[in-house]
Residue frames as a rotation matrix with the C-alpha (Angstrom) as fourth column:
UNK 1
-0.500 -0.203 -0.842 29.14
0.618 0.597 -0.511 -4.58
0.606 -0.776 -0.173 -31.10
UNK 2
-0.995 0.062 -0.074 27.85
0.012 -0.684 -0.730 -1.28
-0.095 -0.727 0.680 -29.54
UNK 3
-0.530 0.848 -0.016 24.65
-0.627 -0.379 0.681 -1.68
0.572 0.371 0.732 -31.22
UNK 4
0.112 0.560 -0.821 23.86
0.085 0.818 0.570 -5.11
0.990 -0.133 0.044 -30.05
UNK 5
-0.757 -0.529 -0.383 24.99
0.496 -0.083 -0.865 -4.07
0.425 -0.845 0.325 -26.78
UNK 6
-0.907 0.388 -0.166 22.56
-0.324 -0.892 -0.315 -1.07
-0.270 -0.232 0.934 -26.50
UNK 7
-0.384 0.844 -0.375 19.69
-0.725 -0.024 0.689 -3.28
0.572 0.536 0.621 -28.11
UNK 8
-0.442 0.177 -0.879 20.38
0.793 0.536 -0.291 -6.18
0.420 -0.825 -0.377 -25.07
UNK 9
-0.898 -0.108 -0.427 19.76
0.440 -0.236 -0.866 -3.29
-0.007 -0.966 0.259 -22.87
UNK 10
-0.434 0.899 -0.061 16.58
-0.876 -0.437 -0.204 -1.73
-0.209 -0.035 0.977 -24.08
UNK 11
0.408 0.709 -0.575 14.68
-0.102 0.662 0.743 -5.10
0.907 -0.244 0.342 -24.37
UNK 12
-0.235 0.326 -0.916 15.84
0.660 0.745 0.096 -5.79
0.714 -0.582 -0.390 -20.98
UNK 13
-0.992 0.107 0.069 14.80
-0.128 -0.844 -0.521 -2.48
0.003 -0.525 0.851 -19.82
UNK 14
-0.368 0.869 -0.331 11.30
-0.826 -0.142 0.545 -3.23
0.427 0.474 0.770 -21.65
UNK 15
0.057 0.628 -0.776 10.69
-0.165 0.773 0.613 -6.34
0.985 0.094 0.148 -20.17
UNK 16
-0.914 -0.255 -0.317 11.60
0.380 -0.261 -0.887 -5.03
0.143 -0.931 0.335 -16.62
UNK 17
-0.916 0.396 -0.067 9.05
-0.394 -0.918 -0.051 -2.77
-0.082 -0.020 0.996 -17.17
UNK 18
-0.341 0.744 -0.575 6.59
-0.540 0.346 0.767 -5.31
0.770 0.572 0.284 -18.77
UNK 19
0.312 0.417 -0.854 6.66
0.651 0.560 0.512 -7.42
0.692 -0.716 -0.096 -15.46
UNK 20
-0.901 -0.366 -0.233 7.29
0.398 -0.484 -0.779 -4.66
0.172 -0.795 0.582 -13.05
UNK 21
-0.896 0.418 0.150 4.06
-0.350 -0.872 0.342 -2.53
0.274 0.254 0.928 -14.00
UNK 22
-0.126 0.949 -0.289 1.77
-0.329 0.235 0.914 -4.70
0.936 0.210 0.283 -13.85
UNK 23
-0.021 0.631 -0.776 2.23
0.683 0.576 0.449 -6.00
0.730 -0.520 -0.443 -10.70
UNK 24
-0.752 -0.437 -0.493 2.95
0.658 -0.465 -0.592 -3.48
0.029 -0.770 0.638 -9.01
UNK 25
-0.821 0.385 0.421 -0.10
-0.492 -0.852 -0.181 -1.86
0.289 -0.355 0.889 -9.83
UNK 26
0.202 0.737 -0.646 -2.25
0.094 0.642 0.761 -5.14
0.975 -0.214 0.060 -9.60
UNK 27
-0.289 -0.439 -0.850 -0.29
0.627 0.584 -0.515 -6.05
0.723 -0.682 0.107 -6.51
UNK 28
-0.979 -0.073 -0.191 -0.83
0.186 -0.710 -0.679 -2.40
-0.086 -0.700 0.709 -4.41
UNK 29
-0.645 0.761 -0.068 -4.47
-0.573 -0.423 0.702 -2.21
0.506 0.491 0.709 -5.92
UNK 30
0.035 0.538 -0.842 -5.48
0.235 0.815 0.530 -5.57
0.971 -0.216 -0.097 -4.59
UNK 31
-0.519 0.012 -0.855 -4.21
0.821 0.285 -0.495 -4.88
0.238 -0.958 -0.158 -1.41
UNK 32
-0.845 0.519 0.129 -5.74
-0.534 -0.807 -0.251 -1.24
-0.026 -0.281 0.959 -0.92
UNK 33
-0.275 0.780 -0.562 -8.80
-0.526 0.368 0.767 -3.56
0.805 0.507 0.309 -1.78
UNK 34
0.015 -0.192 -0.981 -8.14
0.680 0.721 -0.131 -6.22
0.733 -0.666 0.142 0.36
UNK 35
-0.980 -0.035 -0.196 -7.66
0.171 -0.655 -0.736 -2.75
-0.102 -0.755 0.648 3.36
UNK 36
-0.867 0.498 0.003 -10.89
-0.449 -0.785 0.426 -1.37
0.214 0.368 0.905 2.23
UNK 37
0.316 0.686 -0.655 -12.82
-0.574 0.688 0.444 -4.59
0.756 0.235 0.611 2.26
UNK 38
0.366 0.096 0.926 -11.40
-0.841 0.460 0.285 -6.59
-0.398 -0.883 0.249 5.01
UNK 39
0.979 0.204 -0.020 -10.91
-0.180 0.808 -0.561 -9.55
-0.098 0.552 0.828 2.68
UNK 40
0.417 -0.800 -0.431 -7.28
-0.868 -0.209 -0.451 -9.98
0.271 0.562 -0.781 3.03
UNK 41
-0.589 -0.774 -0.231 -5.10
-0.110 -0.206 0.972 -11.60
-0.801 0.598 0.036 1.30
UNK 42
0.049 0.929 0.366 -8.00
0.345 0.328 -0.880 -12.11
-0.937 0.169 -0.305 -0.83
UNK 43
0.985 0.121 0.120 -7.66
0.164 -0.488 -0.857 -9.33
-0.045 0.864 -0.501 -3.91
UNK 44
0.273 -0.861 -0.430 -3.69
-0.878 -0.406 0.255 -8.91
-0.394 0.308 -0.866 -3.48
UNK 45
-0.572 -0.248 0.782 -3.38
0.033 0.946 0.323 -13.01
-0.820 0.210 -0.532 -4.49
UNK 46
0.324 0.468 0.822 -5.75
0.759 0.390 -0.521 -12.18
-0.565 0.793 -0.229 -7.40
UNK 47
0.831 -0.364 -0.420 -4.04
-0.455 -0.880 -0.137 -9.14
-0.320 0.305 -0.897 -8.17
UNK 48
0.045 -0.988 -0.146 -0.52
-0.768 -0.128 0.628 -10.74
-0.639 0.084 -0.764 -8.10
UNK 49
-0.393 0.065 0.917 -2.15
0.520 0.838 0.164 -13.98
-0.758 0.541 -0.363 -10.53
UNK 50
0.852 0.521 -0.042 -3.30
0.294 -0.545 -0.785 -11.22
-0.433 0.657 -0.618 -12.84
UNK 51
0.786 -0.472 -0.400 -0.36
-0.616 -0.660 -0.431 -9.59
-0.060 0.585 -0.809 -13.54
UNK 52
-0.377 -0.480 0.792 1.65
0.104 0.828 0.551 -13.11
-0.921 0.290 -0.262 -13.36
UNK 53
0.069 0.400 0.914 -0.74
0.836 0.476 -0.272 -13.83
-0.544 0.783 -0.302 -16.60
UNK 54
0.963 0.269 0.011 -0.96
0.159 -0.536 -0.829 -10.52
-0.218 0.800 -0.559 -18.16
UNK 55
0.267 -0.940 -0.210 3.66
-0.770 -0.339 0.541 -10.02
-0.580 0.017 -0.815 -18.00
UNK 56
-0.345 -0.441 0.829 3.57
0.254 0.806 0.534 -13.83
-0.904 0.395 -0.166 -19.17
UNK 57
0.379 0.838 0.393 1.14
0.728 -0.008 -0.686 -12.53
-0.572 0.545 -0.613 -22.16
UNK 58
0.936 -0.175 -0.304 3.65
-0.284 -0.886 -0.365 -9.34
-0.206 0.429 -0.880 -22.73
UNK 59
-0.171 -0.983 0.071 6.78
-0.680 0.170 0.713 -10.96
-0.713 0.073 -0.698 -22.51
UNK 60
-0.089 -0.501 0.861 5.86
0.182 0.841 0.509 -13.67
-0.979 0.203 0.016 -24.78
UNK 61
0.822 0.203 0.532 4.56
0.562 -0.135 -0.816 -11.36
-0.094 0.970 -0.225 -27.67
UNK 62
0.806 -0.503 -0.313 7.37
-0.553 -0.828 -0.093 -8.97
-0.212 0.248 -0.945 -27.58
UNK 63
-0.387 -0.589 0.709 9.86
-0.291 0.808 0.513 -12.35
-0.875 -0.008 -0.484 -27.66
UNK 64
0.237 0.617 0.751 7.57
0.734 0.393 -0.554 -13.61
-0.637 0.682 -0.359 -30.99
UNK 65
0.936 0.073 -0.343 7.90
-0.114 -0.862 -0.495 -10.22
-0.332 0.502 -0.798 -32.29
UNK 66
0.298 -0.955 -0.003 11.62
-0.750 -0.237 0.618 -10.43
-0.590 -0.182 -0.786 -31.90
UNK 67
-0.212 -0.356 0.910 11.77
0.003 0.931 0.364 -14.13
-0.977 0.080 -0.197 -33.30
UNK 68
0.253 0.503 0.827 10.34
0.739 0.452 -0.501 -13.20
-0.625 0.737 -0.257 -36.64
């Protein structure tokens, strides 16, 4: 029971991480862009659809991994 406990929590630590990281650095990158350039909301809306697609792309291999 303790194991499966302790193995819930590190995948849902990992997949915090897996969709935290990315946007957060797409998400603060675009927008320093988007300051720099004038162009806002311009690079933080392609920043936050980047790291939508690249967390959906990590969460669903590490879920595959798991399933097999």
């Amino acid at each position: 029971m303790k194991n499966n406990l302790g193995s819930a929590l590190n995948l849902a630590w990992e997949l915090g991480y897996t969709i935290a990281l990315p946007i957060v650095i797409l998400g603060f990158g675009g927008a320093m862009l988007d300051k720099k350039l004038g162009t806002s909301p311009l690079f933080l809306l392609i920043g936050i659809a980047l790291s939508i697609i690249i967390s959906g792309v990590a969460v669903y291999r590490k879920v595959k991994t798991i399933n097999t």
